[in-house]
C-alpha positions in Angstrom: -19.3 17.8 -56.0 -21.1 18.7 -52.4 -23.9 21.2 -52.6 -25.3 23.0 -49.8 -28.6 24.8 -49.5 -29.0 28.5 -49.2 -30.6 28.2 -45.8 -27.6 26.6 -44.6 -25.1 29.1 -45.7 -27.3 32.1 -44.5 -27.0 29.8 -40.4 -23.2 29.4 -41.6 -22.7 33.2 -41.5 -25.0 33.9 -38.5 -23.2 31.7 -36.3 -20.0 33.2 -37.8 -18.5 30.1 -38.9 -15.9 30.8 -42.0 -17.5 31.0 -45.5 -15.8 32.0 -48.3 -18.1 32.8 -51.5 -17.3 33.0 -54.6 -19.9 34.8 -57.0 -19.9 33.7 -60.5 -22.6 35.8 -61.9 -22.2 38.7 -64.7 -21.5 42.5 -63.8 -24.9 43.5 -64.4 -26.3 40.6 -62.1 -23.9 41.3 -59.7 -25.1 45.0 -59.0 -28.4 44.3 -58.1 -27.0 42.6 -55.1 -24.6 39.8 -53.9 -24.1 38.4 -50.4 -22.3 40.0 -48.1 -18.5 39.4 -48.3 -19.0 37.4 -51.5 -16.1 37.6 -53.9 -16.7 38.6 -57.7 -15.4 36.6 -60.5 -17.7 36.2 -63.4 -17.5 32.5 -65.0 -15.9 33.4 -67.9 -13.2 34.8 -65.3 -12.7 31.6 -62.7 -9.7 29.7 -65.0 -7.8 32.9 -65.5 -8.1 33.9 -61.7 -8.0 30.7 -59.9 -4.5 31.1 -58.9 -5.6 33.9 -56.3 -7.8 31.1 -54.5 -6.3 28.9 -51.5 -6.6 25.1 -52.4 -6.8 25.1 -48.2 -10.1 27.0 -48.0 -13.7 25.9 -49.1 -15.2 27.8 -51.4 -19.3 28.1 -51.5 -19.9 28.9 -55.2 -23.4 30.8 -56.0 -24.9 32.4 -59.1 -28.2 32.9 -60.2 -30.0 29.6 -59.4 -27.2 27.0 -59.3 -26.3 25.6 -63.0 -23.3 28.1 -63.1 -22.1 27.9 -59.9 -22.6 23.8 -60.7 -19.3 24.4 -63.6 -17.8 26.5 -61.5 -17.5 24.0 -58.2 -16.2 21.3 -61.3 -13.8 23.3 -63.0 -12.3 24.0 -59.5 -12.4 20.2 -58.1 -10.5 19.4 -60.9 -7.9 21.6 -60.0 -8.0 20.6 -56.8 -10.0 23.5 -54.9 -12.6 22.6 -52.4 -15.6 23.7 -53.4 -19.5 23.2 -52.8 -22.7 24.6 -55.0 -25.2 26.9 -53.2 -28.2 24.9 -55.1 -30.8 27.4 -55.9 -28.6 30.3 -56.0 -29.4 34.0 -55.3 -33.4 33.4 -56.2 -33.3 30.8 -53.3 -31.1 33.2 -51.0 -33.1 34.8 -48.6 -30.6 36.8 -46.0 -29.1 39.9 -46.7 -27.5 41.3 -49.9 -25.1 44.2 -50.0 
């Protein structure tokens, strides 16, 4: 599994270069603030809903700090998605939240 820091994903979107992230925290996290554009599907969610993703994108996972983002990015490798973990999550995102 590739991981990427958060830094690097916040120069991704400035230098608008496509990102597609995926947001695996809970409701309640959720509306305190996500990344802009981020997609919402909780964890407990990702298996029932992968079919909507494109095994031709890369998909930057994110949650809190990184653990369940981590399953996440390994449940869809093994289905064949490409996928990186945003390692430190939303405590270690510092651009803008919508």
């Amino acid at each position: 599994m590739k991981d990427i820091i958060a830094s690097d994903v916040a120069k991704k979107m400035v230098e608008k270069q496509p990102v597609h992230i995926i947001d695996v925290r809970e409701v309640d996290e959720v509306a305190q603030g996500k990344i802009p554009g981020a997609v919402h599907i909780p964890l407990g969610l990702l298996e029932f809903r992968m079919h909507e993703l494109d095994k031709s994108v890369e998909y930057t996972m994110v949650c809190r700090s990184g653990g369940r983002s981590g399953m996440a990015a390994q449940l869809l490798e093994s289905h064949g998605y490409k996928v990186v973990n945003m390692t430190g999550g939303m405590i270690a995102w510092k651009g803008d939240i919508e």
